[in-house]
Every structure is written in structure tokens, then in C-alpha cells.
C-alpha positions in Angstrom: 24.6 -11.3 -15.8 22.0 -8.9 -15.2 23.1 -5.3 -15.1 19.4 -4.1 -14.5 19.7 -4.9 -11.0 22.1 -2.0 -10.5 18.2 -0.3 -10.9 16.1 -2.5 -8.6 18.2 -3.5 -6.2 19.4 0.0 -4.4 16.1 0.4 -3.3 15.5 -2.9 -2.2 14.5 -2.4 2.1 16.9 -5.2 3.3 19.6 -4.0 1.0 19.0 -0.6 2.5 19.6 -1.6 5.7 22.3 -3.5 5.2 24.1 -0.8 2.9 23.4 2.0 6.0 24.8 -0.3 8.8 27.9 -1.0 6.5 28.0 2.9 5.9 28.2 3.9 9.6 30.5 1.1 10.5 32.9 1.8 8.0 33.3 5.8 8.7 33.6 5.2 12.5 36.4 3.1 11.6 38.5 5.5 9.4 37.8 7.8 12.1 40.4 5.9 14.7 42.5 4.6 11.8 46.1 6.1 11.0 46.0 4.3 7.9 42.7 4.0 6.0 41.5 0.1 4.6 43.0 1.3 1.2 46.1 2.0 2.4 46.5 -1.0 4.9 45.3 -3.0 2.1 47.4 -2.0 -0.8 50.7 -2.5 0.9 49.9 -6.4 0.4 48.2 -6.0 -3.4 50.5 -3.4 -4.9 51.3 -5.5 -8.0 47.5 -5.2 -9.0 46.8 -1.8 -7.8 48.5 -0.4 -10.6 45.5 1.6 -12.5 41.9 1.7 -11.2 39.8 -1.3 -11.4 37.8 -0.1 -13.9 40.2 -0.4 -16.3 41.5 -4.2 -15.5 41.0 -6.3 -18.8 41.8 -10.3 -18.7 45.7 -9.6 -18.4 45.0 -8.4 -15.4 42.6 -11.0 -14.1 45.1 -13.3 -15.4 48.0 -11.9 -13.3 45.7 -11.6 -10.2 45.5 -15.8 -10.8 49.3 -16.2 -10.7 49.0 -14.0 -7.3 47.2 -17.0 -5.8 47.5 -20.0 -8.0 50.6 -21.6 -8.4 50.4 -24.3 -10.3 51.7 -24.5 -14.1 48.6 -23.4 -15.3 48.6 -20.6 -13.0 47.2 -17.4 -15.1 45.8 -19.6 -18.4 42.1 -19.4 -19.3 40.7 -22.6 -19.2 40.1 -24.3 -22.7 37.8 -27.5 -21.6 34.3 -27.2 -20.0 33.8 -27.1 -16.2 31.3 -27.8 -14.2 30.2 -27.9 -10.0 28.0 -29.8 -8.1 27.3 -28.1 -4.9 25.2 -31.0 -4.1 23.9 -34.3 -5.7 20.4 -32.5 -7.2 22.2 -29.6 -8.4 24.9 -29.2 -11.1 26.3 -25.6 -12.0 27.8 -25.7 -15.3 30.0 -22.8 -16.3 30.3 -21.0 -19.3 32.2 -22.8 -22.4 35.7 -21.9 -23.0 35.2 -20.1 -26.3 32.5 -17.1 -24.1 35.4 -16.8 -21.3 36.7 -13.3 -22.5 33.2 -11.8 -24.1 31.8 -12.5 -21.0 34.5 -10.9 -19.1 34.6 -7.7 -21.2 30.5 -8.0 -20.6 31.7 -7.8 -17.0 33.7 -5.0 -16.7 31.3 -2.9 -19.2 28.8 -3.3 -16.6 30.9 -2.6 -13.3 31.6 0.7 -15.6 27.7 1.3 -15.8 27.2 0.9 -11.9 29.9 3.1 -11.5 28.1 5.8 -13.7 25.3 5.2 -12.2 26.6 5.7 -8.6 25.2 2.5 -7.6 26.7 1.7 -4.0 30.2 0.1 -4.8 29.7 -3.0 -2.0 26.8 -3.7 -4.9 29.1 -3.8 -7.4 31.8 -5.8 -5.9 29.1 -7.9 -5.2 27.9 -8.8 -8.7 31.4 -8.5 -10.2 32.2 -11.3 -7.7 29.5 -13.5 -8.2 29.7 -13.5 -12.0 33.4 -13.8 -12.0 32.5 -17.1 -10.2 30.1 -17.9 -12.5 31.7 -17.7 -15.8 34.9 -19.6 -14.1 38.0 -18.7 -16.3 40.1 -20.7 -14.9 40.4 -24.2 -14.3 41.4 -23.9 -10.2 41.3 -21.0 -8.1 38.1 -18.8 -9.0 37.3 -18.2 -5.4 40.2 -16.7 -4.6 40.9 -14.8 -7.7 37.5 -13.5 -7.4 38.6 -12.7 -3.6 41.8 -11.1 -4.4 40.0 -8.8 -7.4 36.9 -7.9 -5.2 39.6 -6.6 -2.9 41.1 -4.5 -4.7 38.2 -2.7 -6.0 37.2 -2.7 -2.4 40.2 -1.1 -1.5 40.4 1.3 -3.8 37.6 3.3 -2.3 38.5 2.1 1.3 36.0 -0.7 2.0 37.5 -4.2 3.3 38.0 -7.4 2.2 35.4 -9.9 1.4 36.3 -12.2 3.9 34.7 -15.7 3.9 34.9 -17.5 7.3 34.7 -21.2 6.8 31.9 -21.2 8.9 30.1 -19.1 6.0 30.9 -21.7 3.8 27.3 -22.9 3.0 26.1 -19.9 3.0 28.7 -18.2 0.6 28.4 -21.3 -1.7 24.1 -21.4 -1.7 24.5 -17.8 -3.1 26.9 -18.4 -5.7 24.6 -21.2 -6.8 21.6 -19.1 -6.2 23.1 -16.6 -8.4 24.0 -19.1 -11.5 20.8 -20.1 -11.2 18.2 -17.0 -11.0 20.6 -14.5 -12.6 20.2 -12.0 -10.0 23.1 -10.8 -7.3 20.0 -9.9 -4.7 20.4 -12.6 -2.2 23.8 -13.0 -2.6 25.0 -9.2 -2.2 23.2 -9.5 1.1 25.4 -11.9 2.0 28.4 -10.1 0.6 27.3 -6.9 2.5 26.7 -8.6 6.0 30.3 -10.2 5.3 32.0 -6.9 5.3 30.3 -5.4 7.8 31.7 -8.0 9.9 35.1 -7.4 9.0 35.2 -4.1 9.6 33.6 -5.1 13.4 36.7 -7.7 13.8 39.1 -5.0 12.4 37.4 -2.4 15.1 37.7 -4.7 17.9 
């Protein structure tokens, strides 16, 4: 994880860009909404919207699993190594069992820090998401932990989901590999941005 690009990457041109489109979109649409994303949002997420997300710990990230895992192992940290191959050349290993919570109080230290800083929060989701991905505390169902958790700190300030078409598939999955790789959210918070641009154009339309 690399918290230093909460300081490079806000003033990155692309990023920019992307950040002001998502901007305008999202406050023409809570302009014509009754309800506002938060509050459309946390009618279907109230068990984990409970306290801020700044203060979720790994109980938290552990009840979010059971939300969309149900298996027996449903909300247990993975104890044996795990690894991905997103194609033959390329293995992602994730990290061991024993650096699952340090990493994840790591985590949440430094979505604190962005916070501080007033980095944009679609940045923060952004790395949160990727590195929750990357350190892989569970055995199945990181995706769509990470999903669910990204969505409620989305929600929280009235963003929306981080949606992943399965037409996005490559993409989304070349990012996350990118990102375990170069240790920098850049390319993939692009991505993530574009993403929720186009869900607030689908939730407009």
C-alpha cells in the first residue's frame, strides 16, 4: 500500500478530469432525487452502516463477508496462503495469513490520513478497494466484500456503488493486478472513477 499517492495523485490531469466530470454528474443527480444515493443505498446495507467507515475494524470486515458469503467459512480470515493467476505469465500472490490484520489496521490508518487530508473520497474508495483485494482475507469472496465495503463508504457521503459490469471484467481485473504489482492505485482509480460516473448516468437515465 502506498498512502503517498493520496499526494501525487489529486493532481494528476486525467484524474482531474475524471474527478470533475464525476463531480458535476453526481450533483445534478441529487438535484432530481427525493432520496439522495446515501439514503437509497442504506435501506439495503443498514446492518453495516452502523458507525462511520472510518471506524470499521476486521469485525466489521468480517460481518460484511457473512453479508455476501455464505458458506461455512463465511466471515473467517483465511489461515493458508492464496494465490491468483489472472493469466498463465502472471501469478498474484496475496499476503500470508499471519500479515492479514496488520495489514488491515495499515488500511484503515491510511483511509483515516486521506480523510484528514481531504483527499477526494472516490480516491480513497479506490485505494481501500484495491488493497482490500490485494491482501485477500478471506479465502472466497474478496470482490464482493470489497464491493459491499467500498459501498458503504460511498454511501456515506452520497456517491454510488462501484459497479462492475461483466463487460468491465478485464479491465477491472488488469487493475487489480496492475495494482499488486506497481503498488500504486493510479491506473486503477481511473478505472474506479469512470465506473461510478457511469452509474450515476444509468441511475439518471
Amino acid at each position: 500500500m502506498n498512502c503517498k499517492d493520496f499526494e501525487k495523485l489529486p493532481s494528476d490531469p486525467e484524474i482531474c478530469h475524471l474527478l470533475a466530470g464525476l463531480e458535476s454528474l453526481r450533483a445534478q443527480f441529487l438535484s432530481v432525487q427525493v432520496e439522495s444515493v446515501a439514503e437509497d443505498t442504506q435501506g439495503r446495507l443498514a446492518d453495516v452502516l452502523e458507525k462511520p467507515f472510518q471506524d470499521f475494524e476486521l469485525a466489521d470486515f468480517c460481518k460484511a463477508h457473512t453479508m455476501v458469503f455464505q458458506e461455512s467459512e463465511a466471515g473467517e480470515i483465511r489461515t493458508l496462503p492464496a494465490l491468483f493467476s489472472h493469466n498463465p505469465e502472471l501469478i498474484i500472490r496475496f499476503e500470508l495469513p499471519a500479515r492479514i490484520r496488520p495489514r488491515l489496521n495499515e488500511l484503515m490508518d491510511c483511509v483515516r490520513d486521506g480523510q484528514k487530508r481531504r483527499v477526494p473520497l472516490p480516491l480513497i474508495a479506490a485505494l481501500f478497494f484495491a488493497e482490500f483485494c490485494d491482501i485477500h482475507p478471506f479465502s472466497n469472496g474478496n470482490g464482493r466484500t470489497a464491493r459491499l465495503l467500498a459501498g458503504v463508504f460511498l454511501a456515506q457521503q452520497d456517491y454510488p456503488p462501484f459497479v462492475v459490469p461483466e463487460q468491465t471484467m478485464p479491465e477491472y481485473l488488469t487493475g487489480l493486478a496492475d495494482y499488486s504489482i506497481e503498488r500504486t492505485v493510479g491506473p486503477f482509480s481511473k478505472f474506479f472513477i469512470r465506473r461510478l460516473s457511469a452509474t450515476l448516468v444509468e441511475l439518471t437515465n
